[in-house]
KOLLUM-238546 format. One record per atom (N, C-alpha, C): y, z, x; residue in one letter. Coordinates in pm, whole numbers, padded with zeros to 5 digits, always signed. Example, Ala and Ser with C-alpha at 12.3 -4.5 7.8 and 13.67 -1.06 7.14 Angstrom:
! KOLLUM-238546
-00569+00780+01319A-00450+00780+01230A-00330+00780+01320A-00225+00708+01285S-00106+00714+01367S+00003+00787+01290S
This chain:
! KOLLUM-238546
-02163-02605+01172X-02109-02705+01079X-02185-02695+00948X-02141-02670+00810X-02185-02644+00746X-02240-02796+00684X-02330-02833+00567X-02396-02948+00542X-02269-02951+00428X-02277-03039+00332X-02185-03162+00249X-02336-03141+00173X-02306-03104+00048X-02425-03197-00064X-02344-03274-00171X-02443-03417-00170X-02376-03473-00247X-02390-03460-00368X-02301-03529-00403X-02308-03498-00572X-02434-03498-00659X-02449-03394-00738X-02558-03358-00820X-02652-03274-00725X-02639-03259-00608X-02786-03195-00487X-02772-03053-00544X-02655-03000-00560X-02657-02828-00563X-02684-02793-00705X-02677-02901-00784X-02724-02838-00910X-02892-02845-00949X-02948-02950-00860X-03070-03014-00834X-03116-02888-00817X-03077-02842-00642X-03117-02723-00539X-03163-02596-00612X-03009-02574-00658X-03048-02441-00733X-03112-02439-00810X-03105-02557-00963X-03204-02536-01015X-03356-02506-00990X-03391-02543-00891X-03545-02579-00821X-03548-02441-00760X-03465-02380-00724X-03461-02190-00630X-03466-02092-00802X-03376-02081-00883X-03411-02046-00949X-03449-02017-01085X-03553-02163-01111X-03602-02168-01211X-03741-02074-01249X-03749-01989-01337X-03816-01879-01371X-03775-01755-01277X-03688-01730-01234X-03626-01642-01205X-03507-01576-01217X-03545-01412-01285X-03453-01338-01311X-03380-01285-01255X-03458-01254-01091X-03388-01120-01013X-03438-01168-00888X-03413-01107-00747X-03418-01123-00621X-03608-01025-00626X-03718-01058-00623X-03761-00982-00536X-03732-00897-00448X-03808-00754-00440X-03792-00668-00351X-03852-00711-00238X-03812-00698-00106X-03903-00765+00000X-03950-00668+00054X-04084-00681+00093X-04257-00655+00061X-04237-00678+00222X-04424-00568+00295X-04441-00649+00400X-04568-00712+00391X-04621-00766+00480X-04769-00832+00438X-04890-00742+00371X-04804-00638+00304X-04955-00576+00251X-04903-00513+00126X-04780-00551+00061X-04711-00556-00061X-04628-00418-00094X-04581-00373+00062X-04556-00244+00104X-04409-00280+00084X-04286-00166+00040X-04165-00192+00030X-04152-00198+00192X-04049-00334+00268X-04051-00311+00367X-03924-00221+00454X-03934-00178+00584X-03838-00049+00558X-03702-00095+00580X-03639-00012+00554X-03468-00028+00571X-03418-00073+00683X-03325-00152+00694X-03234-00177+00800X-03191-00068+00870X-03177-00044+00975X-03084+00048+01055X-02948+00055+01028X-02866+00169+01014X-02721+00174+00982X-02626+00171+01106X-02592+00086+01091X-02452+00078+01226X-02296+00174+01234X-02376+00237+01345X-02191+00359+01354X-02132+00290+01457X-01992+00277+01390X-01893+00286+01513X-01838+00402+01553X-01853+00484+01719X-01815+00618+01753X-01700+00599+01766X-01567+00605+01778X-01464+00617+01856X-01484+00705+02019X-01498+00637+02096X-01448+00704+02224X-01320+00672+02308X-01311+00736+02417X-01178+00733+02517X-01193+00609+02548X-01115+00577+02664X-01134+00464+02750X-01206+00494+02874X-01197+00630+02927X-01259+00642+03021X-01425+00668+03041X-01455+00670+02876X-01623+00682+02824X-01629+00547+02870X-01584+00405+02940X-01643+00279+02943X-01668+00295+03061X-01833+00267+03082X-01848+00275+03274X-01772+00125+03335X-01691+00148+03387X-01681+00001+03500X-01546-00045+03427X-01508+00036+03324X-01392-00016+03262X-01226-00014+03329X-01202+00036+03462X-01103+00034+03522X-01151-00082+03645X-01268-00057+03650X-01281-00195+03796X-01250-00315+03737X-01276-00325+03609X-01331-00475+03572X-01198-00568+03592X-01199-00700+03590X-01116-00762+03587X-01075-00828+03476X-00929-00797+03395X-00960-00857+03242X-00910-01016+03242X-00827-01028+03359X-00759-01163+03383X-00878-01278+03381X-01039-01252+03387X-01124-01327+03369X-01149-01392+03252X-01147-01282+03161X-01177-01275+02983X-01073-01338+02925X-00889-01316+02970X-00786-01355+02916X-00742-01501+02884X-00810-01604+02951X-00785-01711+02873X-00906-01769+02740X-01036-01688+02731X-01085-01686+02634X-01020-01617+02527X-00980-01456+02564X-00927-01424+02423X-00834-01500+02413X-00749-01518+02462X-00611-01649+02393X-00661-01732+02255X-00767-01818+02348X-00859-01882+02271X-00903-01841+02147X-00942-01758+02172X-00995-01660+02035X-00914-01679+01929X-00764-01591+01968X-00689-01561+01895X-00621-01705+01810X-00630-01804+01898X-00588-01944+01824X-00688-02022+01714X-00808-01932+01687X-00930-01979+01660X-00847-01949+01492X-00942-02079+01410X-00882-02062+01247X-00987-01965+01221X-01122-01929+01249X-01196-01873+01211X-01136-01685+01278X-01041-01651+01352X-00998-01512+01384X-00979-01450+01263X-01008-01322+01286X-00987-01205+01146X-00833-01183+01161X-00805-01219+01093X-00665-01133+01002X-00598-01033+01069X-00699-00924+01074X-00635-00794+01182X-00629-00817+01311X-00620-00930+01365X-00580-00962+01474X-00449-01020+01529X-00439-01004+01400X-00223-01121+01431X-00154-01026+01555X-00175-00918+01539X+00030-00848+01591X-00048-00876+01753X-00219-00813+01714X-00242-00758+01909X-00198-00939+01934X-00245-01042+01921X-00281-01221+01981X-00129-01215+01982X-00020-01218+01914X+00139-01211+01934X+00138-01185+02037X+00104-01032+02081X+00167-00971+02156X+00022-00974+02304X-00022-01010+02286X-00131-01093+02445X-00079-01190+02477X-00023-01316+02374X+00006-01439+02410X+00184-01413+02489X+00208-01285+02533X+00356-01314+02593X+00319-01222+02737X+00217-01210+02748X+00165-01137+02817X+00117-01218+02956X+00169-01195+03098X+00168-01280+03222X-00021-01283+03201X-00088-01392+03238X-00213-01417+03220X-00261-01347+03356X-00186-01390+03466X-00227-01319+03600X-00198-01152+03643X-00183-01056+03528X-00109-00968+03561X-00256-00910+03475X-00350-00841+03505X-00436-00745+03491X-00384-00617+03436X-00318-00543+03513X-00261-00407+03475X-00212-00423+03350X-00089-00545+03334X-00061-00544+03205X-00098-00582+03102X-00255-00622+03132X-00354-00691+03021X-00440-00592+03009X-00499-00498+03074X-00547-00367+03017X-00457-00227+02981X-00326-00247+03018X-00211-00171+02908X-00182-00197+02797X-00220-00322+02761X-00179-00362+02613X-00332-00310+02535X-00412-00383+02602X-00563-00316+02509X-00547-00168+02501X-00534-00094+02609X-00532+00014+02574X-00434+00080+02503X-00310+00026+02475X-00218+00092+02359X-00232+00016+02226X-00289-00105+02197X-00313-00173+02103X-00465-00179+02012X-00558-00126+02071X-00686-00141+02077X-00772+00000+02101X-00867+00008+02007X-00938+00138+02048X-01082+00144+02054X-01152+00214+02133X-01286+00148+02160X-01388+00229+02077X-01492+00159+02043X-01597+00248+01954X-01751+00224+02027X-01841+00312+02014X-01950+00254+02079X-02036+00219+02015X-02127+00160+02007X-02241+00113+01855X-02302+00179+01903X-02353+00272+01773X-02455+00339+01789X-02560+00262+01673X-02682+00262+01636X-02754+00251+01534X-02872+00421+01491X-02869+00382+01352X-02961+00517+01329X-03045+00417+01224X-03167+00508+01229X-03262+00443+01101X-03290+00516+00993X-03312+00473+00893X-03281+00492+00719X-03427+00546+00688X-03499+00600+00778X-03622+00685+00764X-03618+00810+00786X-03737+00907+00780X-03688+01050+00796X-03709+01108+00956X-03685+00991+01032X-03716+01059+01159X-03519+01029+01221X-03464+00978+01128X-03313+00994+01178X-03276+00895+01292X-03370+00833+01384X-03304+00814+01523X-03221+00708+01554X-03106+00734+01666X-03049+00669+01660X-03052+00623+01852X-03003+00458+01831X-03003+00435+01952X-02830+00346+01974X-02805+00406+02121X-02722+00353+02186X-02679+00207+02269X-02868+00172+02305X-02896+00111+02365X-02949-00036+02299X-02956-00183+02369X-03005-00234+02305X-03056-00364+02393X-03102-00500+02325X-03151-00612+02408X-03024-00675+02440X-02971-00739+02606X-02899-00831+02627X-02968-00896+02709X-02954-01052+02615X-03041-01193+02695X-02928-01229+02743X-02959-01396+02736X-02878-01488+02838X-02905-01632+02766X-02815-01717+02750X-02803-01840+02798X-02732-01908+02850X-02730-02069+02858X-02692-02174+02961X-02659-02307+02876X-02546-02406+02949X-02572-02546+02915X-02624-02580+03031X-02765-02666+02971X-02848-02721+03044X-02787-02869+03090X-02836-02905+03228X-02812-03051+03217X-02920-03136+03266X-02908-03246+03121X-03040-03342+03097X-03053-03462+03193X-03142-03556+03212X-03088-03679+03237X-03183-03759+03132X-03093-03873+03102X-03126-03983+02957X-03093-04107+02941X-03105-04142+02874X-03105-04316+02815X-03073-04340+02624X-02967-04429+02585X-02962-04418+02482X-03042-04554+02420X-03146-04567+02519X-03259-04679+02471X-03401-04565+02567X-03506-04590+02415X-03692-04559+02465X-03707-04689+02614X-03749-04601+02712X-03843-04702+02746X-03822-04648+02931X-03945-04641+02998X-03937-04623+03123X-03984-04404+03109X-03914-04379+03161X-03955-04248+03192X-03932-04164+03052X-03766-04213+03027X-03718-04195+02888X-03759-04197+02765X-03880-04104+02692X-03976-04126+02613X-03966-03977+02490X-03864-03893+02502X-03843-03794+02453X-03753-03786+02355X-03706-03782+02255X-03615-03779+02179X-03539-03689+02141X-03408-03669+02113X-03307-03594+02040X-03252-03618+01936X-03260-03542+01870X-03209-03639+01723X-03074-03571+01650X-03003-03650+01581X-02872-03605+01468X-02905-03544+01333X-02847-03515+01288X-02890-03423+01115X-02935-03543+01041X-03078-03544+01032X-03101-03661+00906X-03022-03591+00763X-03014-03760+00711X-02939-03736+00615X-02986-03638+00440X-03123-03677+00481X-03179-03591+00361X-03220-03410+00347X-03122-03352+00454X-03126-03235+00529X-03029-03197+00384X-03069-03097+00319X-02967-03005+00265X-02988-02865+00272X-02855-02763+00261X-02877-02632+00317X-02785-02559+00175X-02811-02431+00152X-02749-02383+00067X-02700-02231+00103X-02578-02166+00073X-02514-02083+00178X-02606-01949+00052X-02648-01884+00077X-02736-01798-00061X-02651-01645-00070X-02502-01626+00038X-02424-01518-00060X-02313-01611-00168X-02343-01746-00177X-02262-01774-00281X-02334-01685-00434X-02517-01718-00403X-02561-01687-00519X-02553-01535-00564X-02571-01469-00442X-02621-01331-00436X-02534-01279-00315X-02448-01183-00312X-02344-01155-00194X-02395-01031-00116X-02553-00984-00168X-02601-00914-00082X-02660-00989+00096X-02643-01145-00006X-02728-01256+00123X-02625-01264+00177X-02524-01229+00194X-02408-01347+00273X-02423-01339+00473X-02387-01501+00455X-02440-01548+00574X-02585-01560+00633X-02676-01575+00485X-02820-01642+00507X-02833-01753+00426X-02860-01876+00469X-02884-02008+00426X-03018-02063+00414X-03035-02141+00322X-03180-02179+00295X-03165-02350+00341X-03278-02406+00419X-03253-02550+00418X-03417-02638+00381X-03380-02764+00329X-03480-02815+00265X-03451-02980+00248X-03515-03004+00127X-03480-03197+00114X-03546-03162-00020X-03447-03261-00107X-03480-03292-00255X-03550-03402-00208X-03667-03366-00303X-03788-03475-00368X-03813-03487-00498X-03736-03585-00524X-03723-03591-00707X-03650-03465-00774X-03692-03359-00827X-03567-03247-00900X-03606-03134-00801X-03703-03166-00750X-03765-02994-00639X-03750-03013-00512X-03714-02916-00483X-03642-02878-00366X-03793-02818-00239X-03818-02893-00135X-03954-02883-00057X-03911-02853+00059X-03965-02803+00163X-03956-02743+00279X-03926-02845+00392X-03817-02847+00475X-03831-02959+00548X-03909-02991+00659X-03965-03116+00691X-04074-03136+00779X-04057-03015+00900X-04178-03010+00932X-04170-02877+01087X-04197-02934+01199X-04156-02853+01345X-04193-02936+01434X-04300-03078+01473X-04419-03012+01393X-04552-03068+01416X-04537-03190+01312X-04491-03157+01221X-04467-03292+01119X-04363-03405+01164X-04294-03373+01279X-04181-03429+01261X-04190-03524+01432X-04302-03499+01479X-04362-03482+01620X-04385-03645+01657X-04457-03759+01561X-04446-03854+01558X-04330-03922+01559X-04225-03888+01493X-04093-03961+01500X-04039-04043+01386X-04157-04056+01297X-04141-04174+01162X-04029-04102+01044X-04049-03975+01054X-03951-03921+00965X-03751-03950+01007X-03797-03915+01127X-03660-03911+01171X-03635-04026+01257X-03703-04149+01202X-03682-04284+01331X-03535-04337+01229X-03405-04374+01391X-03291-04394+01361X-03221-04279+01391X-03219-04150+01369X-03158-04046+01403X-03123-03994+01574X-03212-04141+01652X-03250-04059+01809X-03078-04093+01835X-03032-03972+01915X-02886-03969+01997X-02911-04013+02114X-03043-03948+02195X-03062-04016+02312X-03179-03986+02346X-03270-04056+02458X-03393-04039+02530X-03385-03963+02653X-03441-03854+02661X-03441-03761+02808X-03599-03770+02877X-03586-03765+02994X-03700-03774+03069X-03785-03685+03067X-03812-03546+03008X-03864-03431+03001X-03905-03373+02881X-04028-03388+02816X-03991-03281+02686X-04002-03123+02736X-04010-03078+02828X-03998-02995+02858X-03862-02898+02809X-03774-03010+02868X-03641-03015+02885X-03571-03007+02754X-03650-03142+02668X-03568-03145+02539X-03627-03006+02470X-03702-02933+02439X-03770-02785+02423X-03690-02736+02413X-03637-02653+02586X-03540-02536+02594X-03396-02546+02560X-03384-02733+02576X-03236-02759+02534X-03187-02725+02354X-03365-02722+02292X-03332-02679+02149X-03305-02515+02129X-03343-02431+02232X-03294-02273+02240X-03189-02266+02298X-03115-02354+02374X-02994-02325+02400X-02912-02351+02331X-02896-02442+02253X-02837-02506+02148X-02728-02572+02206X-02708-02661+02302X-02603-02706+02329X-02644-02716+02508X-02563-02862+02528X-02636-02911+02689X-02558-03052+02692X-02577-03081+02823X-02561-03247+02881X-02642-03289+02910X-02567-03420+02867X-02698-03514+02922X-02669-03620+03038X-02709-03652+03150X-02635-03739+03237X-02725-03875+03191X-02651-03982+03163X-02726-04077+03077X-02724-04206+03206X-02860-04299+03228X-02853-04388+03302X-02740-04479+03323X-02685-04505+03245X-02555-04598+03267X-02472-04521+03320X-02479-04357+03366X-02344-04303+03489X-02248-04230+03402X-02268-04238+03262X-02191-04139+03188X-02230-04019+03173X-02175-03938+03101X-02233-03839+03048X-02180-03764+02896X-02239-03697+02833X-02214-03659+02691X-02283-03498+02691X-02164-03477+02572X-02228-03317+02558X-02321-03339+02403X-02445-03281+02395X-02466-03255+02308X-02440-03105+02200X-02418-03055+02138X-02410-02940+02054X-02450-02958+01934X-02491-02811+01906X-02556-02784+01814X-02513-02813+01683X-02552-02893+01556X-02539-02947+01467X-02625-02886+01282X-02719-02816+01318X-02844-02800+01222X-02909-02761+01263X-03057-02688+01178X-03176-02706+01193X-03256-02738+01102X-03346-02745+01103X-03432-02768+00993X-03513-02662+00877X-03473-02550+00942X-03532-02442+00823X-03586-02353+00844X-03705-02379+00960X-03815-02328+00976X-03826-02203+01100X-03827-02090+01072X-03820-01954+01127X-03853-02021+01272X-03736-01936+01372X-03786-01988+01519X-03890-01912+01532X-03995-01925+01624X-04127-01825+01686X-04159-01881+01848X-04130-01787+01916X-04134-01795+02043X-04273-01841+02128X-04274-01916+02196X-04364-01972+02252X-04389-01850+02390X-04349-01781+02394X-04412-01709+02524X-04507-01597+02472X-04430-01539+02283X-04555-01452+02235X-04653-01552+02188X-04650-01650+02171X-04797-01738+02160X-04896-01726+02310X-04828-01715+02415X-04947-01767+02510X-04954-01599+02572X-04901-01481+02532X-04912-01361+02591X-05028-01381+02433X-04996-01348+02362X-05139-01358+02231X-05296-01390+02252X-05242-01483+02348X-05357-01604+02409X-05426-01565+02534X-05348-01500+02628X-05408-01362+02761X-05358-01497+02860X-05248-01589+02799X-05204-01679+02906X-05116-01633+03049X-05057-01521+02946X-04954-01476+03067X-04935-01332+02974X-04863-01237+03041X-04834-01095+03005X-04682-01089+02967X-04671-00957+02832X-04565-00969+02815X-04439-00971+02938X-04500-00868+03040X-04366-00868+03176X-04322-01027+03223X-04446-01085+03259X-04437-01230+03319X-04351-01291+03230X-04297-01279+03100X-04274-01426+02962X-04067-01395+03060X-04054-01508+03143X-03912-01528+03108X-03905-01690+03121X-03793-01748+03139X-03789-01921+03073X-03859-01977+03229X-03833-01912+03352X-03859-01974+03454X-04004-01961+03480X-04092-01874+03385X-04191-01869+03409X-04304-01947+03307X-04202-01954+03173X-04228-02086+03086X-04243-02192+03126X-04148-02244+03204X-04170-02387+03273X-04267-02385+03359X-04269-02291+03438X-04422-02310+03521X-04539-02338+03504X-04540-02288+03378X-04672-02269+03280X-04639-02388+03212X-04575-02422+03160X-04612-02602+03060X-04575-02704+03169X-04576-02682+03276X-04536-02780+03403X-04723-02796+03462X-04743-02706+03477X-04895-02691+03482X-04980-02726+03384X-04944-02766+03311X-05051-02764+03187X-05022-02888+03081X-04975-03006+03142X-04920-03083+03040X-05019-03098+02916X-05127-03134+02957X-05198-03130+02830X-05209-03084+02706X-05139-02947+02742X-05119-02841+02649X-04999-02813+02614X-04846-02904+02630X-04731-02893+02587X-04726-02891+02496X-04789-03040+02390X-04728-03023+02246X-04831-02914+02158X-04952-02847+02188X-05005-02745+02142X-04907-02629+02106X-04837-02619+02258X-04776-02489+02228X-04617-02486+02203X-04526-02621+02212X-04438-02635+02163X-04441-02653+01991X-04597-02683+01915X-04586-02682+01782X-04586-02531+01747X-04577-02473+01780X-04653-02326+01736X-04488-02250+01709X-04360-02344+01706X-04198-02321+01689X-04189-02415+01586X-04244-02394+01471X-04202-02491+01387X-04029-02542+01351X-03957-02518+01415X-03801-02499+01433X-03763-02609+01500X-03680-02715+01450X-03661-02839+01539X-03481-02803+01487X-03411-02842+01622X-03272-02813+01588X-03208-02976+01606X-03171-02967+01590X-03017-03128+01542X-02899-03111+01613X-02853-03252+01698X-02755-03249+01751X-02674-03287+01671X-02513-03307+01723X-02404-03353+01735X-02349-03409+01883X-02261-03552+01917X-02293-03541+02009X-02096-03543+02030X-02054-03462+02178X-01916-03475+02189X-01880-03534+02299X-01767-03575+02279X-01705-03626+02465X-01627-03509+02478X-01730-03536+02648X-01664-03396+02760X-01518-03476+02824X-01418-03374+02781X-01310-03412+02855X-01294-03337+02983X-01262-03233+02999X-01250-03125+03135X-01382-03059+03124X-01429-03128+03229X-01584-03107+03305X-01604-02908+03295X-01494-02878+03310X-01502-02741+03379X-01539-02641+03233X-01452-02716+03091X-01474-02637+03005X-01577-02651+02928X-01659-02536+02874X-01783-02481+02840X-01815-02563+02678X-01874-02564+02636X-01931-02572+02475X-01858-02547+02386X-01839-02518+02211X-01760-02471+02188X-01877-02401+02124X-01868-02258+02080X-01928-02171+01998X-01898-02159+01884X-01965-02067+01756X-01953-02089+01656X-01830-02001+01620X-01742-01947+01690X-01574-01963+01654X-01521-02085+01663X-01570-02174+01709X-01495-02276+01701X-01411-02309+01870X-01437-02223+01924X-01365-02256+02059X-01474-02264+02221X-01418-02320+02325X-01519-02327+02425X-01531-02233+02465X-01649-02187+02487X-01698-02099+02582X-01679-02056+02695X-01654-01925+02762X-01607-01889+02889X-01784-01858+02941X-01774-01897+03055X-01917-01837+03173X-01912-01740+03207X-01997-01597+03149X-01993-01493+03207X-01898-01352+03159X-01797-01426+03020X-01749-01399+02948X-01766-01408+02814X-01821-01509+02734X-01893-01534+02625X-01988-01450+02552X-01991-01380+02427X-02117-01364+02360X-02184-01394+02268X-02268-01388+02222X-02352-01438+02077X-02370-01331+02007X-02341-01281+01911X-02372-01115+01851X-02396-01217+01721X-02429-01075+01582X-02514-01048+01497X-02368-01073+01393X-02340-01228+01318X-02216-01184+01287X-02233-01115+01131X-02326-01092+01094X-02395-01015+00976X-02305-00885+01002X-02308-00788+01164X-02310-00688+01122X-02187-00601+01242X-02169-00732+01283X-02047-00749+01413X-01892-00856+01397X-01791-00824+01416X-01685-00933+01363X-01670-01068+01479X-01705-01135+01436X-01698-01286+01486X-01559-01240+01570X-01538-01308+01707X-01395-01283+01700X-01351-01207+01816X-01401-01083+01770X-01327-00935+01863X-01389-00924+02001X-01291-00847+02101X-01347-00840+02197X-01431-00716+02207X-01556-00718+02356X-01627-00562+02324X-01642-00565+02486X-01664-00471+02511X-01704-00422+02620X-01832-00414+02670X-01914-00469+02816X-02057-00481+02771X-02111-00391+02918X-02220-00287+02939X-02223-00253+03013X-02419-00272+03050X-02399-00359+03138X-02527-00379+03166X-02631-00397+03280X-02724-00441+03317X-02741-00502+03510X-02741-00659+03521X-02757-00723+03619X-02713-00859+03624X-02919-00893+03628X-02961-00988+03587X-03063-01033+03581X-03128-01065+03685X-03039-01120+03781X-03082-01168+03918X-03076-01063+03986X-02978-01022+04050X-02941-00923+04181X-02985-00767+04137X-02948-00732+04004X-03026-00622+03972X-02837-00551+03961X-02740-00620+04022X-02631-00504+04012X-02580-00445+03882X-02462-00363+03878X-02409-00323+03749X-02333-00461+03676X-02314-00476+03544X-02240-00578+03515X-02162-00485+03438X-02049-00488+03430X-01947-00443+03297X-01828-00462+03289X-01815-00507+03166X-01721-00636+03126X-01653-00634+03066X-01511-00718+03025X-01461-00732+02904X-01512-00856+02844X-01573-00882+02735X-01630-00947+02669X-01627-01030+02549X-01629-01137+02474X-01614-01227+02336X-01692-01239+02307X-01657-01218+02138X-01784-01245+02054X-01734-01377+02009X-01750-01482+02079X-01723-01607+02046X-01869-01707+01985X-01996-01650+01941X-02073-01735+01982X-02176-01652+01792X-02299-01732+01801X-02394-01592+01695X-02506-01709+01737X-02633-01621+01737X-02760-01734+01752X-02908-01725+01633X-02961-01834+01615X-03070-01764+01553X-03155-01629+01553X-03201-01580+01723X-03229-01510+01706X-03174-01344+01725X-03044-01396+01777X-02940-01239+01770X-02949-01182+01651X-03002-01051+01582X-03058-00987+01492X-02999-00881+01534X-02919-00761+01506X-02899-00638+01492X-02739-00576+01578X-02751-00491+01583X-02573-00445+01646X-02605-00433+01741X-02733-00415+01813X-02746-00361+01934X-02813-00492+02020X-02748-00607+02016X-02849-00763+02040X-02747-00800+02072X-02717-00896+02217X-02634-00972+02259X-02673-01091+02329X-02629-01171+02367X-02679-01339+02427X-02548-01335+02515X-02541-01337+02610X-02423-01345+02739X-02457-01512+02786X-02326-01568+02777X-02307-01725+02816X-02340-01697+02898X-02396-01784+03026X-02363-01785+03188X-02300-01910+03223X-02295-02002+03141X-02255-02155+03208X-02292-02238+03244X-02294-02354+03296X-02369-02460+03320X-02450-02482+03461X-02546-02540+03434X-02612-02541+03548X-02742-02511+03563X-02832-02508+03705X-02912-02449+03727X-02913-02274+03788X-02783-02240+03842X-02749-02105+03880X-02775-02031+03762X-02676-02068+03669X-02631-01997+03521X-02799-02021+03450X-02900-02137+03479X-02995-02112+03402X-03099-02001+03462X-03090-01958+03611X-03170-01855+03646X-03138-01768+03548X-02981-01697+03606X-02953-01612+03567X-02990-01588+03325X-02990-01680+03304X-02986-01675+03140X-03159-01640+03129X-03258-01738+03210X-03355-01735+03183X-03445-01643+03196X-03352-01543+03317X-03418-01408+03334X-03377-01276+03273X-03297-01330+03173X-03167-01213+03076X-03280-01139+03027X-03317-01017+03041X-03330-00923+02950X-03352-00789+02964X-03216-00768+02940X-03191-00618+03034X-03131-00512+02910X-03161-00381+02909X-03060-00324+02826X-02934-00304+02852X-02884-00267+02740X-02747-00270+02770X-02651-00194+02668X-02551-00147+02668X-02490-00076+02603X-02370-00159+02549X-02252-00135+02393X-02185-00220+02364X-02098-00122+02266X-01962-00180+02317X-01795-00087+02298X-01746-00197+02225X-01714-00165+02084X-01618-00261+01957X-01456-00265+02027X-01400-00325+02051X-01206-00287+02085X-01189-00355+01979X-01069-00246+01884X-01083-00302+01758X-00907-00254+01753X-00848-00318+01665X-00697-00274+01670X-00670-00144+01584X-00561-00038+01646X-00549+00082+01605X-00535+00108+01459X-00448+00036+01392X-00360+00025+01298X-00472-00081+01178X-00630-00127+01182X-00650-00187+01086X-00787-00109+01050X-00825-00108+00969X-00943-00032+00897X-01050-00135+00997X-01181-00032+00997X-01288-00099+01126X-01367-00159+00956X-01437-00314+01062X-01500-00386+00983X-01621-00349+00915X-01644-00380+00801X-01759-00323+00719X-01869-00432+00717X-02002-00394+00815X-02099-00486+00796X-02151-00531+00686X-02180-00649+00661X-02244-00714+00574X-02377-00664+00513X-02396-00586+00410X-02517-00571+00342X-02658-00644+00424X-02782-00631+00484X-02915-00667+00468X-02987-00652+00376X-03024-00798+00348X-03118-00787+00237X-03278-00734+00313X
């Protein structure tokens, strides 16, 4: 959801970004070194039969998400004739839902290469996992209920920065006017007392544990003492670069990089209360709800297409350098059981830290099942664009 500034904020904003400035800085690394190039993203064209697992799979799983998709206001353009011609298409009929992809649709594989002189390119890449978590809460402090969630304070403003510069597009800056200058907005640790943001609480959960990971998932329930329940989703954040709390305590000789997955996070700040808000400040990143009514229990979140989420079908990609939207093919192992996974797949979703073509976040769904499985996501994995025959393939977005 993008922010609203009110009147006079964006002329405030900008002025305060760039006053005495001519030009974008070159970005430097910590030792005033040009830092190196982005990796270049190829799409290969291959067969259909280059997809491992691509005749077993079942597409009748994926098919009422793409529907979805295709009804989405945010769908690309080059998607009209194939969504026409899916939407007349028997939903229970498989064969004839991978006959149409395959005469309508052609697959590419991401490759990446790097913009240095060693050339290399990889096929391969990170696929995590997440989950909607479910909370339990109170929309009154008091009793166990001592944790807070909060809504977009109102003095939150964000600015989209390829309006200014279209090499940025789709990087946003967020902050709060203080008089004509534009200041950094409070960070976890500042914001930790509650005085900034007292009035904003949506609800009280019994766990900060809980309220933590529910801010990396970005989206969860809450089962609230009075017997209801509410979805929360993701709304904002506050600005401040996420930084992972598991490379803080592998830094620390708390635990090893192999050991860091979420189930082994909780073990470790379950053990150690003393030391929660130490190492939950060390994420200066506090995210902001919205809160929705769940109508059909069964359906998922909505992602940043705009539509709910399928379990196990869902993805989060890089929409910098991937089309919001399209379906891909994902070939990977399952986190738990260790088997093959490979899929037909949506890019229905994008996350803070999904970064690159070769980076994916696989929904799993609600629960504690779906949170094993998310919390132990990190497997490589390989990834096939299905892109329609007949439209020019999408051109990633410039990195600054």
């Amino acid at each position: 959801m993008r922010s609203i500034l009110r009147d006079g904020a964006v002329a405030l904003l900008l002025g305060s970004l760039l006053a005495g400035c001519g030009s974008l800085p070159v970005k430097t690394d910590s030792g005033g070194v040009p830092a190196a190039l982005p990796p270049v993203t190829d799409f290969v064209p291959v067969g259909w039969n280059a997809l491992p697992g691509w005749r077993e799979d079942d597409p009748t799983a994926a098919w009422p998400g793409l529907l979805a998709s295709c009804r989405a206001p945010r769908m690309p353009q080059a998607w009209g004739e194939f969504c026409r011609a899916a939407a007349a298409v028997d939903g229970r009929n498989g064969i004839a839902q991978r006959a149409l992809i395959e005469s309508r649709l052609r697959a590419y594989r991401l490759v990446t290469r790097s913009q240095d002189k060693t050339h290399e390119r990889r096929d391969q890449g990170l696929i995590t996992g997440y989950y909607e978590p479910v909370l339990h809460g109170s929309r009154k402090r008091g009793g166990k209920f001592q944790t807070p969630l909060y809504a977009v304070p109102e003095d939150l403003v964000s600015v989209e920065l390829g309006d200014l510069y279209p090499a940025l597009k789709g990087e946003r800056i967020r902050g709060r006017l203080q008089g004509k200058r534009v200041t950094p907005y409070p960070d976890r640790m500042q914001l930790a007392d509650g005085r900034v943001l007292a009035g904003k609480e949506l609800v009280w959960v019994d766990s900060a544990v809980d309220a933590f990971f529910l801010q990396i998932q970005g989206s969860g329930r809450v089962q609230l003492d009075d017997g209801s329940t509410v979805r929360l989703a993701y709304a904002d954040v506050n600005g401040h670069p996420y930084r992972a709390i598991g490379r803080y305590l592998v830094e620390r000789g708390e635990l090893t990089l192999e050991q860091v997955t979420a189930p082994a996070l909780r073990e470790w700040l379950a053990a150690h209360p003393e030391r929660q808000a130490e190492v939950f400040n060390t994420n200066p990143s506090v995210v902001f709800f919205r809160e929705e009514k769940i109508g059909d229990a069964a359906v998922g979140p909505r992602g940043a297409l705009g539509v709910p989420l399928t379990a196990g079908r869902s993805l989060a990609i890089d929409p910098r350098l991937l089309p919001l939207g399209a379906p891909f093919f994902l070939s990977t192992t399952h986190p738990v059981t260790g088997a093959l996974l490979q899929r037909l797949m949506l890019a229905q979703d994008t996350g803070g830290a999904i970064r690159g073509a070769l980076r994916a976040d696989l929904f799993w769904g609600l629960g504690a099942e779906a949170g094993e499985a998310a919390g132990r996501a990190r497997q490589d994995g390989a990834l096939w664009l299905l892109w329609p025959v007949d439209q020019p393939l999408p051109a990633p977005t410039p990195q600054g």
